[in-house]
C-alpha positions, 0 to 999 in steps of 0.5 A, spaced: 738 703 167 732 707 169 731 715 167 728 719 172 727 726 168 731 731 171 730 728 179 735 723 181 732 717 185 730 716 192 736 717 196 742 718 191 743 725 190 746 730 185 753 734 186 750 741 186 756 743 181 755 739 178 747 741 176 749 748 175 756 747 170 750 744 165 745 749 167 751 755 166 753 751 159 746 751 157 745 759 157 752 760 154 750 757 148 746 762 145 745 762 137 747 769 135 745 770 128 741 766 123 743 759 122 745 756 116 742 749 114 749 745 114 750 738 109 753 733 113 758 728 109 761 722 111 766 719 107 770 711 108 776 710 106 778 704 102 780 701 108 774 702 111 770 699 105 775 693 104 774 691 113 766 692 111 766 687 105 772 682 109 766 682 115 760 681 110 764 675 108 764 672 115 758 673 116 755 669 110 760 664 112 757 658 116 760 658 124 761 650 123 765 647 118 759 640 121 764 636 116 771 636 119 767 637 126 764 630 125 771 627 121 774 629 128 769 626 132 769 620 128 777 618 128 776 620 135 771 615 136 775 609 133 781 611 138 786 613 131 785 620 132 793 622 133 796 629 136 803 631 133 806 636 139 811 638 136 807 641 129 802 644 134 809 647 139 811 650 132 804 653 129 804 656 136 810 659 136 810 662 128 804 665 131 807 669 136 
């Protein structure tokens, strides 16, 4: 994506209503009075910090579990690899 300050690129052009409802927002917030420096406080719930802590945890964990992969490979390999359809049927339907 490219900015091109206030100008739009060549040949696009902006909806002039759109230019003046900014400019008409900009000039309507005058600060009126001196301001006060404000403290800003951001506070996480418990369920935050427990979500934050759960994804630090996967993220120290490896991606591949190489020992299980290359056990697969290898059953697969010396033909004695076997899939039980109805253990797989009943695992996809305890999850739904």
């Amino acid at each position: 994506m490219k900015i091109y300050k206030n100008k739009p690129p060549e040949g696009q052009k902006i909806n002039n209503a759109t230019q003046k409802a900014g400019k008409t927002e900009a000039r309507g917030q005058a600060v009126s009075g001196p301001t006060k420096a404000r403290n800003d406080k951001v506070e996480i719930s418990s369920k935050g910090k427990e979500v934050a802590e759960l994804m630090y945890a996967i993220s120290r964990m490896p991606e591949v579990r190489a020992g299980k992969i290359k056990a697969i490979q290898e059953s697969l390999l010396s033909g004695a690899y076997s899939v039980d359809p109805r253990r797989i049927a009943e695992k996809i339907l305890n999850e739904i």
